[in-house]
C-alpha positions as CSV (number, residue, x, y, z in Angstrom):
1,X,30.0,23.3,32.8
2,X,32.6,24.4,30.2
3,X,32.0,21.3,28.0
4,X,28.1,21.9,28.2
5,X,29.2,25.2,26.9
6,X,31.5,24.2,24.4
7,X,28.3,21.7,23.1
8,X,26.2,24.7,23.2
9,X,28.3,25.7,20.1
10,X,26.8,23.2,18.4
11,X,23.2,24.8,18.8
12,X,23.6,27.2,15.3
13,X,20.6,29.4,14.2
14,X,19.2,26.5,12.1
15,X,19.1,24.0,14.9
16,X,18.0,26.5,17.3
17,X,15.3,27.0,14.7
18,X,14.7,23.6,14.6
19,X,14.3,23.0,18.5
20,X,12.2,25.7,18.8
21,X,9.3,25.0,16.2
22,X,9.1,20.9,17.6
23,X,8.9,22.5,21.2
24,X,5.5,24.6,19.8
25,X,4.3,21.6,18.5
26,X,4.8,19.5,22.3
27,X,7.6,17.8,21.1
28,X,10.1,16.8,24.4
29,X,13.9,16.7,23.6
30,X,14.6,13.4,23.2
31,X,12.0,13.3,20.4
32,X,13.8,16.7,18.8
33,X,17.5,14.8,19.5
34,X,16.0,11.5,18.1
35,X,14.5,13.3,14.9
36,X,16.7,16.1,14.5
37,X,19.0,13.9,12.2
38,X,16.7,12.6,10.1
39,X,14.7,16.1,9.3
40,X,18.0,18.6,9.3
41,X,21.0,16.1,9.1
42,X,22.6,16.8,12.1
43,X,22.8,15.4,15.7
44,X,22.4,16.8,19.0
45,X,21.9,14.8,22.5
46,X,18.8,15.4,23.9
47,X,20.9,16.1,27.6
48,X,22.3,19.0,25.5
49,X,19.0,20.1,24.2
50,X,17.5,19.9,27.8
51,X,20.3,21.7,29.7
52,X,20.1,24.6,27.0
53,X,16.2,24.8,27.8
54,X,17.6,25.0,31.2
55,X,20.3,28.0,30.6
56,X,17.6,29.1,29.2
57,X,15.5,29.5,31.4
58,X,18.0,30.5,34.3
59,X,18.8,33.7,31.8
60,X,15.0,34.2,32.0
61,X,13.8,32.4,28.9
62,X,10.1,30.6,28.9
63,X,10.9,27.6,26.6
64,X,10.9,25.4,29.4
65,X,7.5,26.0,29.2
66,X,6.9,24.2,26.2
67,X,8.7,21.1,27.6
68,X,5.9,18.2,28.4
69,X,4.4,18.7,31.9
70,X,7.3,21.0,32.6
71,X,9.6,18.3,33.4
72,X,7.5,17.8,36.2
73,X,6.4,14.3,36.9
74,X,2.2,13.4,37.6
75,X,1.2,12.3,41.0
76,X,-1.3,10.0,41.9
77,X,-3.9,10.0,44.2
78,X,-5.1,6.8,45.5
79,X,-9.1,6.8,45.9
80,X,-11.5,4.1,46.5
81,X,-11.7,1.1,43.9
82,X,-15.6,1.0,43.0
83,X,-16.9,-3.0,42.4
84,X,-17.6,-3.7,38.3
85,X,-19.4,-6.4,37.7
86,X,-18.4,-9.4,36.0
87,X,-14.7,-6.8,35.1
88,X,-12.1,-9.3,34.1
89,X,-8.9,-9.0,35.3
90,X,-5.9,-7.9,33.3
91,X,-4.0,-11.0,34.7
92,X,-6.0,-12.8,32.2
93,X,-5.2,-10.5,29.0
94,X,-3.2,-12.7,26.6
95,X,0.4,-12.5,26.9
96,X,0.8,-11.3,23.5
97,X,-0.9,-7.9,24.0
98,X,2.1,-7.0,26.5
99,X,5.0,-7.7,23.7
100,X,3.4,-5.0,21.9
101,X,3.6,-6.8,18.6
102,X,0.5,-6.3,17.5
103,X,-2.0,-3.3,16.0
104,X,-5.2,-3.2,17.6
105,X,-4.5,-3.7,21.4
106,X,-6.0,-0.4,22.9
107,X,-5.0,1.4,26.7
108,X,-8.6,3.7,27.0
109,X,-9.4,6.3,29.8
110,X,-11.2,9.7,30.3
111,X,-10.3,13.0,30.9
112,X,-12.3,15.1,32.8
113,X,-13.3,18.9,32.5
114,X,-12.4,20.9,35.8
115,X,-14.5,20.7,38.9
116,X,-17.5,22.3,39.1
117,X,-17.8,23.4,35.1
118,X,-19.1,21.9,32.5
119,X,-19.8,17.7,31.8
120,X,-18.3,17.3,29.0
121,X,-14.9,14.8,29.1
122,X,-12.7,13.2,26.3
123,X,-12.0,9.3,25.9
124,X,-9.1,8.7,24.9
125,X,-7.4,5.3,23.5
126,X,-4.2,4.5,22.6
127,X,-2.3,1.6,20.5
128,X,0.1,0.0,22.4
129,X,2.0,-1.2,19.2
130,X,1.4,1.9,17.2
131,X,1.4,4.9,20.0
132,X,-1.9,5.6,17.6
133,X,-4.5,8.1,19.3
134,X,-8.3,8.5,19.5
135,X,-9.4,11.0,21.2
136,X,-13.3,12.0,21.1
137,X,-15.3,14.3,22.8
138,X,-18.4,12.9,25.0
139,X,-20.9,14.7,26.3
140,X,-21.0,13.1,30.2
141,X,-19.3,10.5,32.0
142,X,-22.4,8.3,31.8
143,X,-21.7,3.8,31.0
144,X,-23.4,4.7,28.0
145,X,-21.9,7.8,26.4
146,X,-19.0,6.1,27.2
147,X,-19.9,3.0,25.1
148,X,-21.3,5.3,22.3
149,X,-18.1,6.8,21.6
150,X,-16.1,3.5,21.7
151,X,-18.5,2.2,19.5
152,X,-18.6,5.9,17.2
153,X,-14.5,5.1,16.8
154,X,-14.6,1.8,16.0
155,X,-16.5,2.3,13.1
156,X,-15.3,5.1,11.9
157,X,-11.7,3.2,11.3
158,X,-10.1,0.7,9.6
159,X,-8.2,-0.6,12.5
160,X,-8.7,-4.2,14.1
161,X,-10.1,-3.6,18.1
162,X,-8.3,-7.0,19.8
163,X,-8.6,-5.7,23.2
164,X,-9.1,-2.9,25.5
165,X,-7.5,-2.4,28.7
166,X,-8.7,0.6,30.9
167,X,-8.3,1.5,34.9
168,X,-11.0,0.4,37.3
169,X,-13.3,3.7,36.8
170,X,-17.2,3.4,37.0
171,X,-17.9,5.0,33.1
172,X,-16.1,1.3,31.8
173,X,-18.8,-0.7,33.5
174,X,-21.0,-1.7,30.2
175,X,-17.6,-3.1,29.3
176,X,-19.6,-6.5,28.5
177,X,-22.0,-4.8,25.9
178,X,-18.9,-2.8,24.7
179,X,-17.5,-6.5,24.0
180,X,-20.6,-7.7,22.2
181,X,-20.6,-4.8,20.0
182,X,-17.5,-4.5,18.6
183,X,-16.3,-7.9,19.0
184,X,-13.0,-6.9,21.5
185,X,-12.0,-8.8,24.7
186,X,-12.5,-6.2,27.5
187,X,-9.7,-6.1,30.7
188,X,-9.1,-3.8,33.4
189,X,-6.2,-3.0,34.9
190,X,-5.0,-3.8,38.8
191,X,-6.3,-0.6,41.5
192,X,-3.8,1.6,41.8
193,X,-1.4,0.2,39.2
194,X,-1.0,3.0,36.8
195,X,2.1,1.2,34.8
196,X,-0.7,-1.5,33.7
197,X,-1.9,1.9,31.5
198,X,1.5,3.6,30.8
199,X,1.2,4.6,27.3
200,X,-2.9,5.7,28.1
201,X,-1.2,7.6,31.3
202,X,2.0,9.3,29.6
203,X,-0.5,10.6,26.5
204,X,-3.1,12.0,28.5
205,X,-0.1,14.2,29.9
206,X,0.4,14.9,26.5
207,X,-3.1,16.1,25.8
208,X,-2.6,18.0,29.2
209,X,0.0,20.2,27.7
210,X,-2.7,21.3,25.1
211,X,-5.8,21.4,27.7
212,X,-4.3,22.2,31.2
213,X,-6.3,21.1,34.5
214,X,-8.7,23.4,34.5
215,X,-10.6,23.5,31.4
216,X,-14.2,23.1,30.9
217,X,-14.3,20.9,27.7
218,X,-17.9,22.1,27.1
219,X,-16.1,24.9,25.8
220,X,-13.9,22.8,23.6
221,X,-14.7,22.3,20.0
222,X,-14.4,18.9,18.1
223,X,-12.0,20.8,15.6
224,X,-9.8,21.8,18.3
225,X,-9.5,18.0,19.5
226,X,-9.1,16.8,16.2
227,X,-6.1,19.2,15.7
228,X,-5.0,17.7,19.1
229,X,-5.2,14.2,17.9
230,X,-3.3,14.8,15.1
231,X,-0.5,16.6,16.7
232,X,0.1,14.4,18.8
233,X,0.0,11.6,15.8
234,X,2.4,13.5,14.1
235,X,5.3,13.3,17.1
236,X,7.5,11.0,16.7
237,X,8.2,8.5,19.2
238,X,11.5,6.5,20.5
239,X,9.7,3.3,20.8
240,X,9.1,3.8,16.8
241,X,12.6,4.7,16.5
242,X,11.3,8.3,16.0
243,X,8.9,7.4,13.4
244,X,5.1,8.6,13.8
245,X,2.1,7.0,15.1
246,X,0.8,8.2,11.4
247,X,3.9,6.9,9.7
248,X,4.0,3.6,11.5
249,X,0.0,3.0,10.8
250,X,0.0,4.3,7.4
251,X,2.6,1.6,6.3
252,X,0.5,-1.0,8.1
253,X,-2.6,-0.1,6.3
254,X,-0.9,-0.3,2.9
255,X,0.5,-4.1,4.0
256,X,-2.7,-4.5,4.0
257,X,-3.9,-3.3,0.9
258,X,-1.1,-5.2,-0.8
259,X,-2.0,-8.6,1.0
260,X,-6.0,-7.9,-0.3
261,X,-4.9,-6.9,-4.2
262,X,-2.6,-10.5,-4.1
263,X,-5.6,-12.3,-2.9
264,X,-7.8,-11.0,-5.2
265,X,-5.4,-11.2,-8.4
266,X,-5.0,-15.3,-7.1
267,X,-8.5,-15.6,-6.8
268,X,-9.1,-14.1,-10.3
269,X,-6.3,-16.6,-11.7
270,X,-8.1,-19.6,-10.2
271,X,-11.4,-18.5,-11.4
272,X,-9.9,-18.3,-15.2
C-alpha cells in the first residue's frame, strides 16, 4: 500500500487534469495510461490510474463512475437460437477476416430500447481491423429496417464492405438480399458464442456507458448518436497502439488517394 501511495505522487494537478477529462469522455485507464504519454509527455501505469479511481472512491469520490461498465463485467443470458434460413456459418468465413489485417470486415448487432417503451433500436457495426463505428438509428427491429440501414451506411461511405458477421438474432434474416445489395459475404456467428463478436460486444458496452439499459431510443435524437459515434471514434485503442479508429482510417483513406493520383498520373503518361 505504501508504494501505491508513493506512485500516487506521481498523479500532479496536470495529470490528474488529464485523467479526469478522458474519464468524461468514456475513456478506461489503460487507454488514459496508453495515451497519456503521447498527449502530456509523461507516463503513468494504468494499475496506478485504476487503484487511484479506487482510493477514490473508498474516500467517497464518483469517478469510478465514469470507468466503462463500472468495472463490472456483462452477463449473458442464454435464450433460444431461432432457425435462419439458408444463414451461413461463420466456420466458413475466410481465415483472413480473423487476422484482422484487413479494412472492411464488419462485427454488426442491435441494441434495443428498454422493455415496454418505445421501438426504436440502434445497429451498430464495427471494423475489426480499424475498431471503426457505425452506429444508426432504426425505427423497429423489422428484416427490413434492418437491411435499410445497412444498406443507408454503405453508401454513405467510402469504406470497402468484405464481410459481415453478426449473432444468430431474427432482424439479420434478409441477410441474403443484404448480400446482393451491397455485394458483402454475409456469416453468423456460433449460438451462444459471444467471443465470435468481441469487438461488436465490448463496443456496445461502450455505447451503454452513454445510453444505460433503460432508455427508450425513440426519445433519442440522430445528433445525439452521431456525437456518440464519434466519441467513441475518437478513443484510442491498445490494439491501434493507442491510435484512433479516426486516425487509423483517415491514413488509410489517404493510401488510397495516393495509390488513385499515381494511377492516374501513369495513365496520363501512357496516353501522351
Amino acid at each position: 500500500i505504501a508504494s501505491r501511495d508513493k506512485s500516487f505522487k506521481k498523479i500532479t494537478p496536470k495529470v490528474r487534469k488529464y485523467i479526469n477529462d478522458k474519464l468524461e469522455i468514456k475513456w478506461s485507464s489503460e487507454q488514459i495510461s496508453g495515451r497519456m504519454k503521447q498527449d502530456v509527455r509523461y507516463k503513468i501505469s494504468y494499475k496506478t490510474i485504476y487503484h487511484f479511481i479506487k482510493k477514490d472512491q473508498l474516500n467517497g469520490g464518483e469517478l469510478f463512475k465514469l470507468l466503462p461498465h463500472q468495472g463490472k463485467k456483462y452477463k449473458y443470458n442464454k435464450t433460444k437460437i431461432p432457425q435462419i434460413l439458408n444463414r451461413i456459418d461463420i466456420s466458413d468465413r475466410p481465415k483472413i477476416v480473423d487476422r484482422k489485417q484487413r479494412i472492411g470486415d464488419f462485427e454488426i448487432d442491435t441494441v434495443v430500447s428498454a422493455k415496454n417503451t418505445g421501438k426504436s433500436c440502434l445497429l451498430t457495426m464495427v471494423d475489426r481491423r480499424s475498431k471503426l463505428l457505425f452506429v444508426k438509428k432504426v425505427p423497429d427491429k423489422t428484416v427490413l429496417s434492418i437491411q435499410k440501414a445497412i444498406e443507408s451506411i454503405y453508401q454513405n461511405t467510402v469504406m470497402p464492405f468484405n464481410t459481415l458477421t453478426s449473432d444468430n438474432g431474427t432482424e439479420f434474416a434478409n441477410h441474403q438480399h443484404i448480400s446482393q445489395s451491397i455485394g458483402c459475404a454475409f456469416y453468423f456467428a456460433r449460438p451462444y458464442k459471444s467471443c465470435d463478436r468481441g469487438l461488436n460486444e465490448h463496443t456496445n458496452g461502450l455505447i451503454r456507458k452513454y445510453l444505460p439499459k433503460g432508455t427508450n431510443f425513440d426519445t433519442i435524437t440522430n445528433e445525439e448518436i452521431e456525437h456518440i459515434q464519434n466519441s467513441i471514434n475518437n478513443r484510442p485503442r491498445k490494439a491501434l497502439n493507442y491510435k484512433t479508429p479516426n486516425e487509423l482510417i483517415n491514413k488509410y483513406l489517404q493510401g488510397i488517394r495516393r495509390n488513385l493520383y499515381k494511377t492516374k498520373k501513369i495513365a496520363v503518361a501512357f496516353h501522351e
